[in-house]
N, C-alpha and C positions, 0 to 999 in steps of 0.2 A: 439698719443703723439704729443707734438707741442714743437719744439728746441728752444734754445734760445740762443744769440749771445754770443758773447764772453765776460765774465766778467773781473774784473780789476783785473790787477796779483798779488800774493800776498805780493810782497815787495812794488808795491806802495799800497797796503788794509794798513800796516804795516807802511807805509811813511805817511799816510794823517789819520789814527785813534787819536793821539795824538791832532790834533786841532780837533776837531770834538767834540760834545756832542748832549746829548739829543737819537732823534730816529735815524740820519744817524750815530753817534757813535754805537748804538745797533747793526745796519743792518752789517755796518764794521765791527766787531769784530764777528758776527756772519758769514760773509766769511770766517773771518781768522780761525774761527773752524771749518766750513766745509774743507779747507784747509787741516788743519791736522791731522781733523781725516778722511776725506772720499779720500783725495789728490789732491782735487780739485773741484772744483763748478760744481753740474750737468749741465747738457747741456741741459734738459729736463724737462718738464710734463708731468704727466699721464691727460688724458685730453675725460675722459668721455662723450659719449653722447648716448642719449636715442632718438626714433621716437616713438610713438603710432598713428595709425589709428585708429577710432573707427566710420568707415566707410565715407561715401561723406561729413556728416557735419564736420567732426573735424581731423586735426591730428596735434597730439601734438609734437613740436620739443624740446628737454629738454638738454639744455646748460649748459656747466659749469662754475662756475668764472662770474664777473660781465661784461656782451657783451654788445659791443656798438649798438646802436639802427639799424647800417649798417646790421646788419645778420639779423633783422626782419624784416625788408625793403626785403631785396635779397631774402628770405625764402618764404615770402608770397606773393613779383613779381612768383617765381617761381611754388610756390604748390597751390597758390590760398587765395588770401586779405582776403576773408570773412570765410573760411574754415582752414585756418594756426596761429596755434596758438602756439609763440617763445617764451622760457622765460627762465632765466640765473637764475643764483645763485643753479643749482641744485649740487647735490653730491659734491661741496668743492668748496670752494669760495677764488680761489689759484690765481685771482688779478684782473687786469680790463683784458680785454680780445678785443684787439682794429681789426680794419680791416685794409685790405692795407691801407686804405686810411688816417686812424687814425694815423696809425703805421710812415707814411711818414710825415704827418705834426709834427710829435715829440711830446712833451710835457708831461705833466702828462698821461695821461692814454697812452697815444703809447709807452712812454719810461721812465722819472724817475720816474711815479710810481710802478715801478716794484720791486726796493727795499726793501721797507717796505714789502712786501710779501715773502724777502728771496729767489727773483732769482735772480741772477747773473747781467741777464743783460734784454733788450727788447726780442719780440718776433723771430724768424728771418722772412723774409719779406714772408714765404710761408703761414704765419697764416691763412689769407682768406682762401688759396686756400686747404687745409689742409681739414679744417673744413668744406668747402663744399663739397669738396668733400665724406666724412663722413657723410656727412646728405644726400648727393644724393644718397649714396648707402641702406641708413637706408631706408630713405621713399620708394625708389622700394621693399623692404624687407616687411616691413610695408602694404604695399599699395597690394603688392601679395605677399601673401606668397607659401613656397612652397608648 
């Protein structure tokens, strides 16, 4: 799972929908029904990931959501350039999916494009470290099994 910060409360979702149209009127008004019917904005994703080995040539890293190009960088410094092969959009395509470093400079993918996706808010700042850690336990798994 990978957390996500705190979203906007529901009396200002309720104070700032009335000026708003288009898709951040949509994304608003669909807070304000998570609101009340769930009683508040998850805090979370489910945030699948897959490893395959299929021996010395290949082992496949399989991401969820759209990843920034930083975890295929870091993935294949780590398991090997010519032998690591990273690739996103697998099992559900729940938003961009940014790294620290993304996540710190702001902007569309670190942070307002989170909305349109129906979360709350950005990712909280452990996203990197989250997901590596996740893939470092997969590929030993992968790589020996028991």
């Amino acid at each position: 799972e990978l957390m996500l910060e705190e979203g906007i409360p529901l009396d200002e979702l309720k104070r700032r929908v009335p000026n708003l149209s288009g898709m951040p009127r949509r994304e608003f008004e669909h807070f304000i029904r998570q609101y009340e019917t769930l009683g508040g904005l998850p805090d979370r994703v489910t945030y699948p990931i897959q490893v395959w080995n299929f021996g010395p040539e290949l082992t496949l890293i399989a991401l969820t959501g759209e990843t920034v190009v930083d975890y295929s960088l870091k993935f294949k410094a780590a398991y090997g350039w010519n032998t690591t092969w990273v690739c996103g959009y697998n099992n559900d395509l729940l938003s961009y999916v940014p790294s620290k470093r993304v996540l710190q400079e702001g902007g569309y993918e670190g942070v307002t494009g989170m909305f349109e996706y129906g979360h709350r808010g950005p990712y909280n700042g452990d996203v990197e470290e989250r997901i590596t850690g996740k893939v470092a336990e997969l590929v030993r798994q992968a790589v020996s099994p028991p």
